[in-house]
Every structure is written in structure tokens, then in C-alpha cells.
C-alpha positions in Angstrom: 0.0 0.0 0.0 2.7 2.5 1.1 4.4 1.1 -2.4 1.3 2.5 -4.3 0.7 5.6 -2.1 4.4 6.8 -2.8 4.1 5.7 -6.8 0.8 8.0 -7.3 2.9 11.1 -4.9 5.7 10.8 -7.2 4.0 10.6 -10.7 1.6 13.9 -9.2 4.7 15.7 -8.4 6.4 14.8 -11.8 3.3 14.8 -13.9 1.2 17.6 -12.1 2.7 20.8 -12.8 2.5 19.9 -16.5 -1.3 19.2 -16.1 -1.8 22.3 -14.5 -0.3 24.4 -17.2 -2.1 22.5 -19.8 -5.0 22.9 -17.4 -4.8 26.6 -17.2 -4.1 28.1 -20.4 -7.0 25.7 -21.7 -9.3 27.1 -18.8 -9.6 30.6 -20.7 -9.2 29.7 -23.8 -12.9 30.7 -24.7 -12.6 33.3 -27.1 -14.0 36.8 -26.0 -15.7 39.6 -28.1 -15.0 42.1 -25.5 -11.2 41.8 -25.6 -10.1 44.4 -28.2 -7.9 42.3 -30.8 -6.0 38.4 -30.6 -2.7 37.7 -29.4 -1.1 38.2 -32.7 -3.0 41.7 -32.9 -1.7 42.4 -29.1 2.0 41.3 -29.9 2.0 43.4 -33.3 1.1 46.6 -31.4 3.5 46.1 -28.4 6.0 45.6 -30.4 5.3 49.0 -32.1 4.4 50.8 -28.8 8.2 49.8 -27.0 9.9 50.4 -30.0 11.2 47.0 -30.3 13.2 47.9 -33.7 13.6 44.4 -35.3 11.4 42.5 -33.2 9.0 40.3 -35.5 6.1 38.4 -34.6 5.0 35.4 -36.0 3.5 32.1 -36.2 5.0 28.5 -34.9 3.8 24.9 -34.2 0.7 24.6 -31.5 2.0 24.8 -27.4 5.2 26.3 -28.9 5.3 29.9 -27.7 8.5 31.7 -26.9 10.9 34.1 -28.1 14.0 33.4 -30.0 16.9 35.6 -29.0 18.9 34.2 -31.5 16.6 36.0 -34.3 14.5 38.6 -32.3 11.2 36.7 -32.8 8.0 36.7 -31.2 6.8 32.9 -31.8 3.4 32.4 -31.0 1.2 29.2 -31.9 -1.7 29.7 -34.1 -4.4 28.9 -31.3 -2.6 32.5 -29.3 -1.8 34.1 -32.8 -5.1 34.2 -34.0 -7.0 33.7 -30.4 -9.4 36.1 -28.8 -8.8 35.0 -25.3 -7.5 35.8 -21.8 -5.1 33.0 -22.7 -3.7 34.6 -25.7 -3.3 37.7 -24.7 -1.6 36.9 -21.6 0.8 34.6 -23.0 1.7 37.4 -26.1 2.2 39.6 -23.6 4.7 37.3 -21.6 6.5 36.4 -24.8 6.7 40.0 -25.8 8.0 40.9 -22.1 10.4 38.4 -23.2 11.4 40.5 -26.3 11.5 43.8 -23.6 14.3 42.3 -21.8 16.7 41.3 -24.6 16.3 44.4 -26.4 16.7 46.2 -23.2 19.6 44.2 -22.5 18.1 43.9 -18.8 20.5 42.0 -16.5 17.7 39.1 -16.1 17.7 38.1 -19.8 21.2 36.7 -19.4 19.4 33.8 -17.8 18.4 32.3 -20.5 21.7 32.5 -22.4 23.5 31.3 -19.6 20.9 28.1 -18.4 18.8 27.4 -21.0 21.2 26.0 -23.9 23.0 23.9 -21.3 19.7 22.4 -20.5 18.7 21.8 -24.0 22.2 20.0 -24.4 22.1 17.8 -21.1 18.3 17.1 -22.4 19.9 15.9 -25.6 23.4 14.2 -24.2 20.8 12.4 -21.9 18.8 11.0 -24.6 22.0 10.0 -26.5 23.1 7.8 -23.8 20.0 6.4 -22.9 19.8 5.1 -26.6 23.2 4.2 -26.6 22.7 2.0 -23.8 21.5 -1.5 -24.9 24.7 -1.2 -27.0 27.0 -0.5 -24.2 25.6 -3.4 -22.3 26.2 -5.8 -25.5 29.8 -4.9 -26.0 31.0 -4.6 -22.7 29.4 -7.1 -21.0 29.1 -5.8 -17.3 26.0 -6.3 -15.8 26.8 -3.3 -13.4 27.0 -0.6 -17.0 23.2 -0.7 -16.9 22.4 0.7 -13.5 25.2 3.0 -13.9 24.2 4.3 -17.2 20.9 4.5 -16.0 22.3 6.7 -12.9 24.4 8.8 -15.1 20.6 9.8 -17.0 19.0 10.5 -13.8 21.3 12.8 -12.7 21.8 14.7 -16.3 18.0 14.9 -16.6 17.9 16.6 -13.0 20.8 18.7 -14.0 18.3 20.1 -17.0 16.1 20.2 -14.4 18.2 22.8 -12.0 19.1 24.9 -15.1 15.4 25.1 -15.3 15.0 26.4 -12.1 17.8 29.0 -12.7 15.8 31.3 -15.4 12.1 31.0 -13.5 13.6 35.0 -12.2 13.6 35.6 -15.9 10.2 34.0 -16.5 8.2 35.6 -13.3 10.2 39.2 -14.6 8.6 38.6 -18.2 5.2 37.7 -16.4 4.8 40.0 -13.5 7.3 42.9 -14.3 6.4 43.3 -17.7 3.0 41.1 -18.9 0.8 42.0 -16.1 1.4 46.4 -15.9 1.2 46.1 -19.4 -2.2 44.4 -19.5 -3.4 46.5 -16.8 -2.1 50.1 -17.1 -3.0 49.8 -21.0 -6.4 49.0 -20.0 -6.5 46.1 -22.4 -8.2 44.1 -19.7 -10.5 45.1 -17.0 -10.5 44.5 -13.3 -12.7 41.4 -14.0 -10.1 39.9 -15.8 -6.8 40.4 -13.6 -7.2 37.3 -11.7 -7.4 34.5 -14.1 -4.5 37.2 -16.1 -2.4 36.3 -13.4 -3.4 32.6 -13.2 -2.0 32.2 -16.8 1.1 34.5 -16.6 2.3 32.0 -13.3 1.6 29.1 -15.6 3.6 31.1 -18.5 6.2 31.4 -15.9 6.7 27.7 -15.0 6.1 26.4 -18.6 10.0 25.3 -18.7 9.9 23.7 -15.4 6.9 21.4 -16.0 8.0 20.2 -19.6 11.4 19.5 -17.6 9.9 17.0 -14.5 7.7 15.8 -17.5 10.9 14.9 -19.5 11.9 12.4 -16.3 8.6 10.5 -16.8 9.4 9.5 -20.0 13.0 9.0 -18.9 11.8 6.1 -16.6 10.0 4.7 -19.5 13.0 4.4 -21.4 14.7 2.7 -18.5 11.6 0.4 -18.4 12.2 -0.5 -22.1 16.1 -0.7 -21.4 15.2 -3.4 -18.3 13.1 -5.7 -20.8 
């Protein structure tokens, strides 16, 4: 029983977070006449009114919002391009704060150049050696390079995990610093509205960090492959 109590704690604490995200920015997605444009509209125009020279805007691949620093884009998926929502504005918002800090060359967006690629590559050195695994095993021949492979994955995947946790500053800056005034001191919402606002720009903010314990999951189901 304890077994099963401590499995469902551990795959709510892994699993959760990214449910909750998921949860929320589906929660007000309902499109909304009285909201004056979409999230492509909103982006467009912030990016105009904070003279973001060279910023563009445009579309990606659906639950893939973000903004490239690499290329000074606004990347927003079609559902928050073309949405009329509290969700879509919210999260243009967040992704334009994002844009605010690069091109104000704010302390806080070093962050993300300093964390974020090294996650990305531990993410993808992990994954390299899990695959590589059954062949390690084959050629070698010790029982004991399993388990320590296996180890060595945990611990990289937790490392991407960590660097995760380094740039939420950057995240709850794009989100509360810049997303939320803007929304509220432009009037673009009303005071109805800056509740659930907030609700999604907290879920904006630990995007990263949910897709990162979600990335363990399916770690352990790799190593439950591997084990077969």
C-alpha cells in the first residue's frame, strides 16, 4: 500500500505541474468579443508601442510559444496568434516581455543564455546515452553498466532540471514585471479579468519547469524499455 501511495505522490509531483499548465491556459481559452484584438494583434502593437526595432512576430507549431533571442522573434502558436482569449493575450504579452528584456539588455535576460542552452544540451546528451545503452551493455558485457548508465541519466536529466530552475527569475520578470502592468495600465483588460491574467502568466512562468519534471517521466519509460 505504502508502495502504491508513494508511486501516485511521485508521478503527481512529476506529472502535475504539467497538467496544471495545460490545465490553465485551456481554462480561458474561450474566445472573448470584448477583448479588443488576438494575441497576434496584441504582440504586433506592443512591439510598435516599445519600439522594439527588429522584433517580428509570428506564427509557430501549436504549445510552442517563446521568443528566440537568437533571431528577435515573437513565436506564437496559431491557437494564441489568431485567439481572442485571456489566454492569448496573456501569454503574447509574456513572450513580448520576453522580447522587452533582450532588447533592453536587462540583466535578467542573461538567464536564459546562460541556463537554458545547457539544458537543451544535457536534455539531448541524456537521450543519446540512454539510446546508446543496450549497445554498451552488449559490448561490454558488465552487468553493473546498466544501472550506472541508468544513474548517469537521472542525474543529467535533473541537471536540466536545475538549469530550469535557474531562469524562472527571468520568466516571473517577463510575467509579473512586464506582462501584467502592461495588461493592466493599458487598460487592455478590466479588473474582471486580472485574476485569471495572473493565473496564466504564473503558468507562462513555470512552462519550462513542468515540460522539464515531465521529461523524467518519459526518462523512466526508457529505462523500463532498457530493463526488458
Amino acid at each position: 500500500m505504502l508502495y502504491i501511495i508513494g508511486s501516485i505522490l511521485l508521478l503527481a509531483l512529476i506529472f502535475g505541474p504539467n497538467l496544471w499548465v495545460r490545465y490553465t491556459l485551456k481554462r480561458y481559452s474561450r474566445r472573448l468579443e470584448t477583448l479588443p484584438g488576438t494575441g497576434g494583434e496584441l504582440a504586433l502593437h506592443l512591439v510598435k508601442r516599445f519600439q522594439l526595432e527588429g522584433v517580428v512576430v509570428e506564427t509557430t507549431e501549436p504549445m510552442k510559444d517563446h521568443f528566440d533571442p537568437l533571431n528577435n522573434v515573437v513565436r506564437l502558436s496559431p491557437e494564441i496568434f489568431n485567439g481572442q482569449s485571456l489566454t492569448a493575450v496573456a501569454v503574447a504579452a509574456h513572450e513580448v516581455g520576453h522580447a522587452i528584456q533582450f532588447n533592453r539588455k536587462e540583466p535578467v535576460s542573461q538567464l536564459r543564455d546562460r541556463y537554458q542552452g545547457k539544458a537543451f544540451a544535457i536534455q539531448r546528451w541524456g537521450a543519446a546515452l540512454l539510446m546508446l545503452l543496450p549497445l554498451i551493455t552488449l559490448i561490454l558485457k558488465i552487468p553493473h553498466v546498466t544501472l550506472l548508465t541508468a544513474l548517469v541519466g537521472v542525474l543529467m536529466m535533473l541537471s536540466s532540471l536545475f538549469m530550469y530552475l535557474a531562469i524562472l527569475p527571468e520568466e516571473f520578470d517577463a510575467s509579473f514585471n512586464k506582462a501584467l502592468p502592461i495588461l493592466i495600465e493599458g487598460e487592455y483588460i478590466d479588473d474582471s479579468q486580472i485574476v485569471p491574467i495572473r493565473r496564466i502568466l504564473k503558468a507562462c512562468a513555470y512552462t519550462y519547469i513542468a515540460a522539464a519534471l515531465a521529461d523524467i517521466l518519459r526518462l523512466w519509460r526508457w529505462l523500463a524499455i532498457f530493463r526488458r
